[in-house]
C-alpha positions in Angstrom: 80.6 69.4 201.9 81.1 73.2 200.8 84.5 73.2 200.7 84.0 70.1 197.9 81.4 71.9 196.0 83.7 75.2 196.3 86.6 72.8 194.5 84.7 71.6 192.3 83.1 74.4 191.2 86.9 76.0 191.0 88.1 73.0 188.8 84.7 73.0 186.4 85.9 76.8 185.7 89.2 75.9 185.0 88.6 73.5 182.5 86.1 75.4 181.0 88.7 78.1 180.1 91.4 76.2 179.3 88.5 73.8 177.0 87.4 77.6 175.6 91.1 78.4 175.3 92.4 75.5 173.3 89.1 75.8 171.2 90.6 79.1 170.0 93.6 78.3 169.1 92.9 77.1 165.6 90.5 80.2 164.4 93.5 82.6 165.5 95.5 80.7 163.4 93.0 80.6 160.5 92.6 84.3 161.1 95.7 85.7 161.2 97.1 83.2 158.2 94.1 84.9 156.6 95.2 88.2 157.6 98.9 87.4 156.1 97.6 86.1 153.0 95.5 89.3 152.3 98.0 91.9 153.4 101.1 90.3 151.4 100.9 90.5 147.7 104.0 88.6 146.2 105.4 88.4 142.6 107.0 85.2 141.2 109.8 85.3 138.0 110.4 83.0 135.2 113.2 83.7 132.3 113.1 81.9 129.4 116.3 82.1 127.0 116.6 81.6 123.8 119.8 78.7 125.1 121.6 77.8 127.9 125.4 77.5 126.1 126.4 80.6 124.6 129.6 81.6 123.8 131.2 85.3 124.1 130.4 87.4 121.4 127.0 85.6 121.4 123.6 87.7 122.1 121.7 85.4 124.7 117.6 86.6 123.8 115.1 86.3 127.0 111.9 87.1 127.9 110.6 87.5 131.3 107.2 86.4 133.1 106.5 88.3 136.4 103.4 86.4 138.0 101.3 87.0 141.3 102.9 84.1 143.4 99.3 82.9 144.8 98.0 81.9 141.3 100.3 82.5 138.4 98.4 84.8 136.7 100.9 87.9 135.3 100.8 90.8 137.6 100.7 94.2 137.1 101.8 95.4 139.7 105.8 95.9 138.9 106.7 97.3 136.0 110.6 96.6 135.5 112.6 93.5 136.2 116.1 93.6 136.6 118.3 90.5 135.5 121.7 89.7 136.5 124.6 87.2 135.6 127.2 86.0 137.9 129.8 84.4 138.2 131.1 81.1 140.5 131.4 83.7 143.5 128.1 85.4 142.9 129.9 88.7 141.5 127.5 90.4 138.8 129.5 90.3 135.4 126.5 91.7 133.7 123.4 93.5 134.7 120.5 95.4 132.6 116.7 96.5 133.7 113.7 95.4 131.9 110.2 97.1 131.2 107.4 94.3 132.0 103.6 95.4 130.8 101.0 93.5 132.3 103.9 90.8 133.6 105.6 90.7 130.6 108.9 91.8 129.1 111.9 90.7 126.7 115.5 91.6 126.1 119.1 90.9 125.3 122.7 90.9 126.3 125.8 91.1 123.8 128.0 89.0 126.2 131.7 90.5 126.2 134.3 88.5 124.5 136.6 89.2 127.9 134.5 87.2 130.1 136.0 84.1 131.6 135.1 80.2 131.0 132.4 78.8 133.7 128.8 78.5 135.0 127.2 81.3 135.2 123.8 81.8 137.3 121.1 84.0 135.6 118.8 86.0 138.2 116.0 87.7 137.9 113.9 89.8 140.2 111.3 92.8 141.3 112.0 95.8 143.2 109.0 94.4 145.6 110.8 90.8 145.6 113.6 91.7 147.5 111.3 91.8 150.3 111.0 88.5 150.5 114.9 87.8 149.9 117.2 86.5 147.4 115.7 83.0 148.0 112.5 83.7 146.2 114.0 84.9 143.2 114.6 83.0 139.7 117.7 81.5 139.3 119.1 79.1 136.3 122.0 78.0 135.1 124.0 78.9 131.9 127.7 77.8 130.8 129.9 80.6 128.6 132.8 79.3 126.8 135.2 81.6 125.6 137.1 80.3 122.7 140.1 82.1 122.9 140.7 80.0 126.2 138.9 76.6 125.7 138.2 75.3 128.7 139.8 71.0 129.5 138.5 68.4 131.0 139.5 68.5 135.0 140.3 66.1 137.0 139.9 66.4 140.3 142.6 65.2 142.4 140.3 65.2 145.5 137.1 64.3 145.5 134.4 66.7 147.6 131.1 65.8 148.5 128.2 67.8 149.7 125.9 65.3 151.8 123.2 66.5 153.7 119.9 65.1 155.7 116.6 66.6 156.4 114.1 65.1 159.1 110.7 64.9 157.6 109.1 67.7 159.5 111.9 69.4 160.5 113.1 67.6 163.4 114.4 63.9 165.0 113.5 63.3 168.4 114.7 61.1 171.2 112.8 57.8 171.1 110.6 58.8 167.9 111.1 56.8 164.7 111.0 59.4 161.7 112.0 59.5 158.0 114.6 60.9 156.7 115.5 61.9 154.0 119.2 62.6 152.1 120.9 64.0 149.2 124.2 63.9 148.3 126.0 66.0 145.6 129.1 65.6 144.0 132.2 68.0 143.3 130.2 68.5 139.5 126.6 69.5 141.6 125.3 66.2 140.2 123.1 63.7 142.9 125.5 60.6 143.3 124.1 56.9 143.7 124.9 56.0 147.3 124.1 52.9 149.7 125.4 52.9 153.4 124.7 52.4 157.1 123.5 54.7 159.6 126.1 54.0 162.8 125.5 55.0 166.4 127.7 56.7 168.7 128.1 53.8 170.4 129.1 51.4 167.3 125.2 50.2 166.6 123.8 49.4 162.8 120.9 52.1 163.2 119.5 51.7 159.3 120.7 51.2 156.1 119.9 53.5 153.4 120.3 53.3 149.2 119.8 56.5 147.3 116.7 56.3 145.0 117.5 59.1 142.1 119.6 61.9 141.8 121.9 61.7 145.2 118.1 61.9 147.0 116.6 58.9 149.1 115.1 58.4 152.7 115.9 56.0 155.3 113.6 55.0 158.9 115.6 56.1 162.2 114.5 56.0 165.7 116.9 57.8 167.6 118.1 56.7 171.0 118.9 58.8 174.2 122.0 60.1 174.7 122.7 59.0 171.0 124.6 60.4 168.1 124.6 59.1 164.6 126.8 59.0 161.3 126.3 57.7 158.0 129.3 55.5 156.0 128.4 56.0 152.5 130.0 54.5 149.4 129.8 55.6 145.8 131.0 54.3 143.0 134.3 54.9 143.4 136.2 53.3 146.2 135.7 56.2 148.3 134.3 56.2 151.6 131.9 58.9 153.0 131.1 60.0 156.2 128.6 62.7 157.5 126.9 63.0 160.9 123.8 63.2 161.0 121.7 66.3 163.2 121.6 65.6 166.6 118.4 64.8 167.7 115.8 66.8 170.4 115.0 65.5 174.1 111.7 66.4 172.9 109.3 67.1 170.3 107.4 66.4 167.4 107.9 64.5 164.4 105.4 64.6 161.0 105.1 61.6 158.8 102.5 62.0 155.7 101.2 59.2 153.5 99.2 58.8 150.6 97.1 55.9 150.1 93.8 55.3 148.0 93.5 59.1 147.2 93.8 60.3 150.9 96.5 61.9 152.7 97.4 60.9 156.1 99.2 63.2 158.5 100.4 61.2 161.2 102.4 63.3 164.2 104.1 61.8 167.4 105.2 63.7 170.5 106.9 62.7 173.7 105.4 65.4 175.4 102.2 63.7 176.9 99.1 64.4 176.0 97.4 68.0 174.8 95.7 69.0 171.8 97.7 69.7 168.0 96.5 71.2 165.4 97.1 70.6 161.1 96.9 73.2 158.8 97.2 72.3 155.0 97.5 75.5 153.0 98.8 76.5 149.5 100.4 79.6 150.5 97.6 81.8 149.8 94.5 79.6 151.3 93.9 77.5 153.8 92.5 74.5 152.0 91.9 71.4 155.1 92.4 72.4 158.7 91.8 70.3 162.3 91.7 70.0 166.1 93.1 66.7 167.4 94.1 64.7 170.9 97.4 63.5 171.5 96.9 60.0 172.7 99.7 58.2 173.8 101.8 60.4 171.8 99.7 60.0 168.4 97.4 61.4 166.6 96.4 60.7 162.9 94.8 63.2 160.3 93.1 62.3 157.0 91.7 63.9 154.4 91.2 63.4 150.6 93.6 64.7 148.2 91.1 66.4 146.2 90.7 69.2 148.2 94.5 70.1 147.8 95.4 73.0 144.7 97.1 71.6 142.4 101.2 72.3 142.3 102.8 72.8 146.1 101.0 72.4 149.4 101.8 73.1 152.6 101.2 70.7 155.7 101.9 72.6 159.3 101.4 71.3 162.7 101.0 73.1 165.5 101.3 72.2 169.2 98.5 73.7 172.0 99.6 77.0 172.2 99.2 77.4 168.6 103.2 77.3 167.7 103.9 75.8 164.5 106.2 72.8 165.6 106.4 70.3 162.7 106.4 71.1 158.6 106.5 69.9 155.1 105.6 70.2 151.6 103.3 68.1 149.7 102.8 67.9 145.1 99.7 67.4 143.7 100.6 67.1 140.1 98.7 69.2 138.3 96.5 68.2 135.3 95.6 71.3 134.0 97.7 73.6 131.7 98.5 75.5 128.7 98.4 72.8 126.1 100.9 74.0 123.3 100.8 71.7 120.3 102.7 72.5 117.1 103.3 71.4 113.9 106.0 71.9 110.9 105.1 71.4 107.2 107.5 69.6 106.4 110.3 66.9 108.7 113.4 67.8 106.7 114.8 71.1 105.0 117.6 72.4 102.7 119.3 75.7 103.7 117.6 78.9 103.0 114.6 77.5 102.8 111.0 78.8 105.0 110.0 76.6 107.5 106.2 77.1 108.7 105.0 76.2 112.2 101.2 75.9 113.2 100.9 76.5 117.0 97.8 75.4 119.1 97.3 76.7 122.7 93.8 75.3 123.4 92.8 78.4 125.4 88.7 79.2 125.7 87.3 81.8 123.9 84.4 81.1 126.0 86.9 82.3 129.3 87.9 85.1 127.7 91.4 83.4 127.5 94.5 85.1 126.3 98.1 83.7 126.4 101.6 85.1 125.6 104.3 82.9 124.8 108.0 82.6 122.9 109.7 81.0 121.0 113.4 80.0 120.3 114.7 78.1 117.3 118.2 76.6 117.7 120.7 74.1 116.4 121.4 70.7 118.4 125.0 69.9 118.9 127.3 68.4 121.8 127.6 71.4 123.2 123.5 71.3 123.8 123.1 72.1 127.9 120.0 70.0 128.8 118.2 72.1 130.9 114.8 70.7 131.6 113.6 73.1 133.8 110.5 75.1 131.7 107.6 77.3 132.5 105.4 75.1 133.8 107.5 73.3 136.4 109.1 76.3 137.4 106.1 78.2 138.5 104.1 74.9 139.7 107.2 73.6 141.8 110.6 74.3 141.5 110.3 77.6 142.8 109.0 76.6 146.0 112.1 74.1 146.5 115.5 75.3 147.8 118.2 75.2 146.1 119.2 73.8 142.2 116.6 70.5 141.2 118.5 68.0 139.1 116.8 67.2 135.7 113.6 68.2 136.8 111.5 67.0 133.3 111.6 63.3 135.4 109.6 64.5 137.7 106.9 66.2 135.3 107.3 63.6 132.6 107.2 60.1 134.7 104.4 58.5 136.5 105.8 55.2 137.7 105.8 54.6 141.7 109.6 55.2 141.8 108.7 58.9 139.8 106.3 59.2 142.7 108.4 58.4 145.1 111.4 60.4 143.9 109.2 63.4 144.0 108.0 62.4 147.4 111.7 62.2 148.1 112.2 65.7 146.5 109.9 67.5 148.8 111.7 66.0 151.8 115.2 66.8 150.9 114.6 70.3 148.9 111.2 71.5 150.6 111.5 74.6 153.0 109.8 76.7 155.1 108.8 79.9 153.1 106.0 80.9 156.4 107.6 82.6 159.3 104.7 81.3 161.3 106.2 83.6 164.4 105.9 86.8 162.4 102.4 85.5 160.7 100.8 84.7 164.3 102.0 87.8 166.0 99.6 89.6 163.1 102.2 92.1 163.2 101.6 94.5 159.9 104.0 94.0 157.2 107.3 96.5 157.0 108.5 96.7 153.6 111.6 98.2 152.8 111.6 98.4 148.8 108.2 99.9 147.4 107.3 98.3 144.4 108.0 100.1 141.1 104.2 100.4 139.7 105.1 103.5 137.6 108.7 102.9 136.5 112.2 102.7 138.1 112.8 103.8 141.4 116.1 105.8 141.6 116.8 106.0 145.3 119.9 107.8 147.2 120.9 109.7 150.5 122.0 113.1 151.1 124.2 114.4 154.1 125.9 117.2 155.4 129.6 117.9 155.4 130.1 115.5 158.1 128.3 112.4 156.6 125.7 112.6 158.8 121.4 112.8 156.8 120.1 115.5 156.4 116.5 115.7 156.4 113.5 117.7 154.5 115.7 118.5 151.7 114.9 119.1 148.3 117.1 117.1 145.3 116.6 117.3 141.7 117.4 114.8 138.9 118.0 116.1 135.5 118.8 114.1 132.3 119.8 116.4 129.6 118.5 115.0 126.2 115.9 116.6 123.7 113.0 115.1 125.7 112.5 116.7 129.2 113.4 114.3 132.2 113.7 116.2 135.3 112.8 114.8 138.5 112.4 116.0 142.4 112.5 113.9 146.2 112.6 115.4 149.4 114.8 113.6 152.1 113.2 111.6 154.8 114.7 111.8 158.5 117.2 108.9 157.3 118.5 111.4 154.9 117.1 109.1 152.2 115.2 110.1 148.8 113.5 108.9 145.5 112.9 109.7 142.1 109.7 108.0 140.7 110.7 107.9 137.1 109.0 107.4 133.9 110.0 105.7 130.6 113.1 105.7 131.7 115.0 104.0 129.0 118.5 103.3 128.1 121.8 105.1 128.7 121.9 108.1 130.2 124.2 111.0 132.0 122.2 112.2 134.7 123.1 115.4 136.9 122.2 114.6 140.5 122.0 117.8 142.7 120.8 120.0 145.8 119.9 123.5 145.7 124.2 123.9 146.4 123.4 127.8 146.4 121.3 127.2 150.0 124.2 124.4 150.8 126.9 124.0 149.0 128.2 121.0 151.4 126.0 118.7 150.8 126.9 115.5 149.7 124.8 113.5 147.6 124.6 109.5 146.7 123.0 106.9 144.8 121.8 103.4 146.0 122.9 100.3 143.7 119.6 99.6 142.5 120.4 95.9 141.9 120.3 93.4 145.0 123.4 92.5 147.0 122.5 89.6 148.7 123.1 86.0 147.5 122.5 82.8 147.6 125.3 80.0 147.5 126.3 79.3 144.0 126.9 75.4 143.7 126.7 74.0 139.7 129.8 73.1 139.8 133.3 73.2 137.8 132.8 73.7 133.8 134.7 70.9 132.1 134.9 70.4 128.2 135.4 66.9 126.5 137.3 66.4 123.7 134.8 65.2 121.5 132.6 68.4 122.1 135.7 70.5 121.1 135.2 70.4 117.2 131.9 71.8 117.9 133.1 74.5 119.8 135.2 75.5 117.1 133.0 75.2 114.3 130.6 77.1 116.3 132.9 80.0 117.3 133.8 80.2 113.5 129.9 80.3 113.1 129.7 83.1 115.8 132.8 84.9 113.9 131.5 85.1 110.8 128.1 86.4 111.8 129.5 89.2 113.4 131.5 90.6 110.9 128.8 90.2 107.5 125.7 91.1 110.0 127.4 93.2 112.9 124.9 96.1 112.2 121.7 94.2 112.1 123.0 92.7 115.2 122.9 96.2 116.8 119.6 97.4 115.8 117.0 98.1 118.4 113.8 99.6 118.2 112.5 103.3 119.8 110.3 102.8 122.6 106.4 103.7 122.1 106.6 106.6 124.7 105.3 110.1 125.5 107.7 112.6 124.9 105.9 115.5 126.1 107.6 117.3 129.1 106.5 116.6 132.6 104.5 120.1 132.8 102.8 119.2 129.4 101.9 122.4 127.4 104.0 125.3 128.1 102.0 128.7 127.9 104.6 129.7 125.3 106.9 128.4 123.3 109.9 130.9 122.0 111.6 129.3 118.7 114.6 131.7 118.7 115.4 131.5 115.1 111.8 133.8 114.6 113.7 136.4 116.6 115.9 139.1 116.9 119.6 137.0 117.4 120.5 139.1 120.9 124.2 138.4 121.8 123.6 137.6 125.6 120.8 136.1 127.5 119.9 139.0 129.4 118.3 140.6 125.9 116.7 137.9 125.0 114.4 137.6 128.0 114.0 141.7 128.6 113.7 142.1 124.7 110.6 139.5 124.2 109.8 137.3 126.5 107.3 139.2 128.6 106.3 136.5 131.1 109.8 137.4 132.7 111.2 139.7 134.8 114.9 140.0 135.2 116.3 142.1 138.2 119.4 142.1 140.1 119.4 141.4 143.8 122.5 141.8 145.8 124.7 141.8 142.6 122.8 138.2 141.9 120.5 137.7 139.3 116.9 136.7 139.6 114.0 136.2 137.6 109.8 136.6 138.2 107.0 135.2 136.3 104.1 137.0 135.7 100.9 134.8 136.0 97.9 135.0 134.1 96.4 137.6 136.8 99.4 138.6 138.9 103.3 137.9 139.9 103.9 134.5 141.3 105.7 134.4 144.7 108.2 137.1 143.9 110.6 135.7 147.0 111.1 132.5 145.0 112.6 132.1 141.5 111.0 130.0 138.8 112.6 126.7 137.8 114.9 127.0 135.0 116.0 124.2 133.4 118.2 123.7 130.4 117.7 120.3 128.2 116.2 118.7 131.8 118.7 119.9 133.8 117.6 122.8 136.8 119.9 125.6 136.9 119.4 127.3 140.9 122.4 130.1 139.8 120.8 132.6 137.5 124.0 134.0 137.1 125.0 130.7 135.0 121.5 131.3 133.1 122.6 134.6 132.0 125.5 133.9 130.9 124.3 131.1 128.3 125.4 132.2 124.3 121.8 132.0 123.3 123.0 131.7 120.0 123.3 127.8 121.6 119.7 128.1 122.4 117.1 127.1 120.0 114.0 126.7 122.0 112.4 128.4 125.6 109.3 127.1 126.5 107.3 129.5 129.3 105.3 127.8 132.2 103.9 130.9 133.9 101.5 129.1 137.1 102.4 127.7 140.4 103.5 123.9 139.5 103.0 121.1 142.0 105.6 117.9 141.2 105.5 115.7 143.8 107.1 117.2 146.7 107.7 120.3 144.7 106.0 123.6 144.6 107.3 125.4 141.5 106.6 129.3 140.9 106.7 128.9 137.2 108.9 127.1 134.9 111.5 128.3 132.3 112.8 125.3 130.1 115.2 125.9 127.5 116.2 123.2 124.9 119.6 123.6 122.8 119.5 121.9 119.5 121.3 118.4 120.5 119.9 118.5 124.0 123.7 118.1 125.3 123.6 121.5 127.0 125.2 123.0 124.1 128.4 123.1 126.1 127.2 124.8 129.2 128.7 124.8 132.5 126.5 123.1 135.1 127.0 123.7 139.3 130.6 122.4 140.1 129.1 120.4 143.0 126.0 118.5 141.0 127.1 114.6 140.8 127.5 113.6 137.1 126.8 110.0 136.6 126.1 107.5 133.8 123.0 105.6 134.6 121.3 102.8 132.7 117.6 103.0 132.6 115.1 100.0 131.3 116.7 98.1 128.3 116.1 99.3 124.8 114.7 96.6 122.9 117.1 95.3 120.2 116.0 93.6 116.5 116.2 89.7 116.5 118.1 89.2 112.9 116.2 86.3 110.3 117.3 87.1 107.0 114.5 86.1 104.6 115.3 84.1 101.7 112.1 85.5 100.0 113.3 85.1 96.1 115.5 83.7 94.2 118.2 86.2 94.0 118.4 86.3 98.2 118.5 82.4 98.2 121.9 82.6 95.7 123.4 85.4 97.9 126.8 84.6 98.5 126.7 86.6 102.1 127.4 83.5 104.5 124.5 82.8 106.7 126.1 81.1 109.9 123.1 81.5 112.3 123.0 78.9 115.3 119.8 80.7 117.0 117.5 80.6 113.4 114.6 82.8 115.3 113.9 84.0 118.5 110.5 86.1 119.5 109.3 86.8 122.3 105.9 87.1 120.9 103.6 84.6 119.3 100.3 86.6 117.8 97.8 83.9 118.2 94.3 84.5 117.5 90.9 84.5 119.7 90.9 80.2 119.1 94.4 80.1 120.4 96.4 79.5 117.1 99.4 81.1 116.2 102.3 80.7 112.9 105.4 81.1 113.3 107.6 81.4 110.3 111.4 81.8 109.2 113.9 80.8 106.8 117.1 78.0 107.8 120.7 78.9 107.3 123.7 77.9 105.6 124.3 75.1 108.4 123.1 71.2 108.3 121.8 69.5 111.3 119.5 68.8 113.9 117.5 71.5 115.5 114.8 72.0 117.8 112.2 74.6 119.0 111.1 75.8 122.2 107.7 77.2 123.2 106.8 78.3 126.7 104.0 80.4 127.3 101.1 81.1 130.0 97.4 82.4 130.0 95.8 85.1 131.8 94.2 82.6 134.0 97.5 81.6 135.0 98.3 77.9 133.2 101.6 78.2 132.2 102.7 75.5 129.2 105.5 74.4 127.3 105.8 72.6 123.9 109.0 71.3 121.4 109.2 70.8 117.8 112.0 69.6 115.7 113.4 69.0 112.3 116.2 68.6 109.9 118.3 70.5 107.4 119.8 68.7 104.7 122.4 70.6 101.8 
C-alpha cells in the first residue's frame, strides 16, 4: 500500500511539472517576442520616381520615404539613404547618397548616354538596414533605352520557366493533406496561365491544379509514404512542363487558415501524437491574438475574429510543446484607412504653353495634429509608358513584406471580388516569408549589430594596418577635406584595426586626404570601406524587348530628349547650396589673423615669431615645433598643436614652415586643450588659402588621396513659365516629357495643396502622380490626367 501511495505521489509531481512546464511555454514566448520587438528598431524605404522608362541622357527625379517598419510613420532616426541602379547581374552602374530629414529626402541622376539597353533594378536603403539584409530593402524596376542602340524584339529560341511550390505553412508531411500553393514565371518574369496534374512516384493522379492569376494558384495534396511527386504543366504553347515538387517530412506539422463570417480559423495537424501547440498571431511589432491548445487525434482548431488583426500584414506562427516555432504564414487584412489624396484640374484639355492648375485634398485632421508630405510627377503617356502599379500605399502595407517581384500589384488593392480575395490569399502563400528567426528571438539573445545607424550624418568607415597587413589597434587617423569650409575629422582604431569618421553636412564631391600620424609610423597602411552594400538579391524581370510599334515613339522621344539638352543644358545642371553651418568644427577661433592687415613676411617662420603671439616656434633635433600659449599658461609643451591647412592636418612642421605665406590669406588661433571625439588637441592652428585648394602645398607623401562623394546636392527641376505673352511666342523649343516634378507639395493646416505649371510644345495624353504619407503613418496615392491640344 506504501509503495502505491509512494507512485503515485511520484507520478502526481511529475505531471504537475511537466502541466507547470507546458503552461510556460506560451508567456516565454510572449516575453521574449516582446523583448525582440522592443530592442529592434527597423526602418522601411519607399522611392517614388518621377517614371519608370527613361532613356540615357534623361534625369530620372526621386524622392525617398524612410519609415519605422512597425507603423509607417517617418523615422528620424537615419539621416542619409543611399540609392543604387543595377544592372541584369546586380553590378551597380550608378550610385549617389541622399540626406533624409525627419524620413524624408529627394534627388536626381543624369543617367550616362554609355549605359546599355535593359532592366535595371533601383535600390534603396539605410546604413542600419543592412542589418537586416538585402531582402528588406526597396527594390523596383526601371527599363533604359539607349537610342543609339534600339533594342528588337527577341525571340527566344528556348523557352525557360521558373516554377516553384510553397506548402502552406512551410512544410508537406507524410499522410497530411495540405495546400499548396504555385507560381510559375516565364522567361519575360511574367506569371503564366497553367493547368496540370500532380503525378506520383509511382504513376498515381495525386491532384490537379489550374493557375488562378498571374502564374499563382494552389492545389490540395496528401502525400503518401515513401512517395515523390511531379507536376506536368501545360501553357499555352504546346510545351510541356515538369517540376518536382519538395519532398515531403516523415513527420510534422502542417497549417491551414480560413476565413469565414469575419473569423479566422487556424487549423494545424500533426502525426506526432498528442501534446500541446501553441498560435501566435502578431504584426511584426505586437502580438495581437495568442493560445494554448490539445492535439487531439492530430488536430487542433483556433478561431478568432478578424477584427483584432492590424490592418496590412499579419503573421500566424505555430509552435509545437517545447515552444519551437514549427509551422508559418502570412495573413492581409486590407486596410481601410489612408491618406485620401483627391485632386482636381481646372480645366480637361490644354493648348501648349498654357498653366494648368491642380487643387489637391489630403483629408488629414487638424484636430490630430496631422501633417503629410507628398510628390508629385507630371508626365506624358506614350507606348513606351511602363505600368508599374506598385505605389506608396501597397508598398509599405504589403509588398514589402513579400519576397520577391509582385506582378501588377494595383489588382490586388483595387479589386474586391472573391477571385481578388482569393488571388491575394494565393499571394501570401506563394510570396509570403519568414522575416522572424524565431531561434534567435527565443534564445533572447541581445541584438549584435554590425552597421550603426547614421543619426548625425554619413559614416565614413575604414581599416588601418601595419606593413604586414595585419590591424593595428589604438591608432589615431585624421580625415581632412580641403575646401574654404573646415572639414577635418578624427577615429581611433578598434582591436580589428577598424575606424570611423562621424561626419557632418557632408555634401557633394569631394578630395579627401586620409592619413596617420606617418611621422610616428610611416608604414602604415590605410583603407576605406565601400560604403554601399554588396550583397544581392537575384535579379529576375526579365529580357527588355522593344516592339515595332513602340519604335516611333522612341524616336520622337529621343529627338525630344535631344533637343532639351542642347537649348536648356544649363538649367538642367543647376542645383541648389545646402542650408548648412559653415562654421569650423572648434567654432570661434580666439584669433583670427587676416594676413593682408600685416606686414607681407617672405617665409612662414616670420609670420608666426613676428605677430602671432599665441605661438611659439623652436627647433628640436633640427625639427621644427610649435607651442600654444593658453589663456593662463603653455599647453602640454611635449605635444604640438593641430595645424591644419584648408581642413587638412599637417603632423610635419617642417612642411608648415615652408608654406609661401604669400598663399596664405587667413590663420585662425585656437589656444585651449580641444576634445574631438577621440581626440585630445593642445590647441589648434588652422590656416585657410584663398581657394581652399591648399594653394599648391605639398601634403605627406604617404596620406591616401581619394575622391569621395558625400550626400547628393540637390539639383533645380526645370518648368519654364509661360507667364506673358512674349514667353508664350518664344521660339526656344520646349520638348519636355516630365512637365513638373517636386518633391514637395506645401499643403496647408486643412490638408490642401496647388500645384501649378505650364504644358509644353508637345500634344497628348498625360497623367499625374501623387504619393504621399502623414505623420501618423497613412501612406496614400492619387492620379490626375488631361489633354493638350495645338
Amino acid at each position: 500500500m506504501m509503495r502505491f501511495f509512494k507512485f503515485f505521489i511520484s507520478f502526481f509531481l511529475l505531471l504537475m511539472l511537466s502541466v507547470s512546464g507546458n503552461a510556460q511555454v506560451l508567456p516565454a514566448i510572449e516575453k521574449a517576442f516582446a523583448n525582440y520587438s522592443d530592442n529592434t528598431f527597423k526602418e522601411k524605404i519607399y522611392v517614388q520616381s518621377d517614371n519608370d522608362f527613361y532613356l540615357t541622357g534623361e534625369i530620372l527625379w526621386f524622392k525617398v520615404y524612410c519609415v519605422n517598419a512597425q507603423n509607417n510613420k517617418p523615422a528620424a532616426v537615419s539621416k542619409l539613404a543611399y540609392l543604387e541602379i543595377l544592372d541584369e547581374k546586380n553590378n551597380p552602374v550608378l550610385q549617389t547618397k541622399i540626406a533624409l530629414k525627419e524620413g524624408i529626402g529627394s534627388g536626381s541622376i543624369f543617367i550616362p548616354v554609355n549605359l546599355s539597353n535593359g532592366n535595371y533594378k533601383i535600390r534603396s536603403y539605410t546604413n542600419w538596414m543592412k542589418n537586416f539584409g538585402a531582402e528588406t530593402f526597396f527594390e523596383k524596376k526601371i527599363t533604359i533605352v539607349n537610342t543609339l542602340n534600339i533594342p528588337q524584339t527577341v525571340k527566344a529560341e528556348e523557352k525557360k520557366y521558373d516554377f516553384q511550390f510553397f506548402p502552406e505553412g512551410g512544410d508537406l508531411v507524410e499522410g497530411i493533406q495540405s495546400k499548396v500553393g504555385f507560381k510559375i514565371l516565364g522567361l519575360d518574369g511574367k506569371g503564366l496561365d497553367v493547368s496540370g496534374v500532380i503525378v506520383s512516384s509511382k504513376g498515381d493522379t495525386a491532384a490537379r491544379f489550374q493557375s488562378l492569376k498571374f502564374g499563382i494558384g494552389t492545389f490540395n495534396l496528401t502525400p503518401a509514404p515513401n512517395t515523390t511527386y511531379k507536376a506536368v504543366a501545360k501553357s499555352g504553347s504546346k510545351d510541356i512542363i515538369f517540376q518536382e515538387l519538395p519532398v515531403a517530412r516523415k513527420n510534422g506539422f502542417v497549417l491551414k487558415v480560413v476565413e469565414s463570417n469575419n473569423n479566422l480559423t487556424a487549423s494545424v495537424s500533426a502525426n506526432l501524437g498528442e501534446g500541446r501547440i501553441y498560435v501566435i498571431t502578431h504584426d511584426g511589432s505586437k502580438i495581437l491574438y495568442s493560445e494554448t491548445g490539445t492535439l487531439s487525434a492530430g488536430k487542433a482548431n483556433f478561431s478568432f475574429n478578424i477584427s483584432r488583426l492590424k490592418e496590412g500584414t499579419n503573421y500566424i506562427t505555430v509552435f509545437n510543446g517545447e515552444g519551437k516555432a514549427v509551422a508559418e504564414r502570412l495573413y492581409f487584412k486590407k486596410p481601410e484607412k489612408r491618406l485620401n489624396i483627391v485632386t482636381t484640374t481646372d480645366l480637361n484639355s490644354y493648348t501648349s504653353r498654357q498653366a494648368v492648375n491642380v487643387d489637391v485634398s489630403t483629408g488629414i485632421n487638424e484636430k490630430l495634429n496631422e501633417t503629410a508630405s507628398a510628390s508629385v510627377s507630371v508626365y506624358r503617356i506614350d507606348s513606351l509608358d511602363v505600368k508599374n502599379e506598385i505605389n506608396i500605399e501597397n508598398y509599405f502595407m504589403l509588398f514589402s513584406n513579400l519576397k520577391g517581384n509582385v506582378e501588377s500589384p494595383g489588382f490586388y488593392f483595387q479589386s474586391n471580388d472573391t477571385n481578388a480575395k482569393e488571388a491575394l490569399d494565393n499571394l501570401m502563400i506563394t510570396q509570403g516569408w519568414r522575416r522572424f528567426d524565431w531561434d534567435k528571438i527565443l534564445s533572447n539573445t541581445k541584438p549584435n549589430f554590425k552597421y550603426l545607424p547614421e543619426y548625425n550624418g554619413h559614416l565614413i568607415s575604414g581599416k588601418i594596418n601595419d606593413k604586414n597587413g595585419k590591424p593595428v589597434k589604438n591608432v589615431f587617423t585624421y580625415m581632412g577635406v580641403p575646401g574654404k569650409r573646415i572639414q577635418f575629422y578624427g577615429a581611433s582604431s578598434d582591436s580589428t584595426g577598424h575606424f570611423l569618421f562621424n561626419t557632418r553636412d557632408f555634401y557633394g564631391q569631394n578630395e579627401i586626404v586620409l592619413q596617420p600620424n606617418y611621422e610616428l609610423d610611416s608604414t602604415l597602411q590605410v583603407s576605406l570601406n565601400n560604403p554601399f552594400f554588396e550583397s544581392y538579391l537575384p535579379f529576375k524581370y526579365g529580357t527588355l524587348n522593344v516592339g515595332a510599334n513602340q519604335l516611333r515613339d522612341l524616336n520622337t522621344r529621343s529627338l525630344n530628349m535631344q533637343v532639351q539638352n542642347i537649348y536648356a543644358g544649363n538649367k538642367l545642371r543647376q542645383f541648389y547650396t545646402p542650408d548648412i553651418d559653415s562654421s569650423s568644427f572648434y567654432l570661434k577661433p580666439y584669433k583670427t589673423y587676416n594676413l593682408n592687415d600685416y606686414t607681407r613676411f617672405r617665409t612662414m617662420e616670420e609670420v608666426l615669431r613676428e605677430y602671432v603671439a599665441q605661438v611659439f616656434v623652436y627647433k628640436k633635433q633640427k625639427r621644427f615645433h610649435f607651442h600654444i600659449l593658453g589663456e593662463e599658461a603653455m599647453l602640454d609643451q611635449e605635444i604640438d598643436p593641430l595645424v591644419l591647412l584648408d581642413g587638412v592636418p599637417y603632423f610635419n612642421l617642417d612642411r608648415v614652415i615652408n608654406i609661401d605665406p604669400l598663399k596664405i590669406e587667413k590663420l585662425e588661433v585656437f589656444r585651449e586643450r580641444y576634445y574631438f571625439g577621440p581626440l585630445s588637441i593642445e590647441g589648434i592652428l588652422s590656416f585657410k588659402t584663398p581657394k581652399g585648394d591648399l594653394g599648391g602645398t605639398e601634403i605627406d607623401p604617404h596620406a591616401v588621396v581619394l575622391d569621395y562623394e558625400g550626400m547628393q546636392l540637390q539639383r533645380e527641376f526645370y518648368a519654364p513659365k509661360y507667364d506673358s505673352a512674349q514667353l508664350k511666342a518664344s521660339r526656344t523649343p520646349d520638348f519636355r516629357n516630365t512637365l513638373y516634378w517636386s518633391p514637395e507639395i506645401n499643403f496647408d493646416k486643412n490638408g490642401k495643396g496647388k500645384i501649378n505649371f505650364y504644358t509644353s510644345d508637345q500634344t497628348g495624353l498625360y497623367i499625374g502622380v501623387i504619393q504621399g504619407i502623414s505623420n501618423l503613418g497613412l501612406p496614400g496615392s492619387g492620379t490626375f490626367s488631361f489633354e493638350v491640344k495645338k
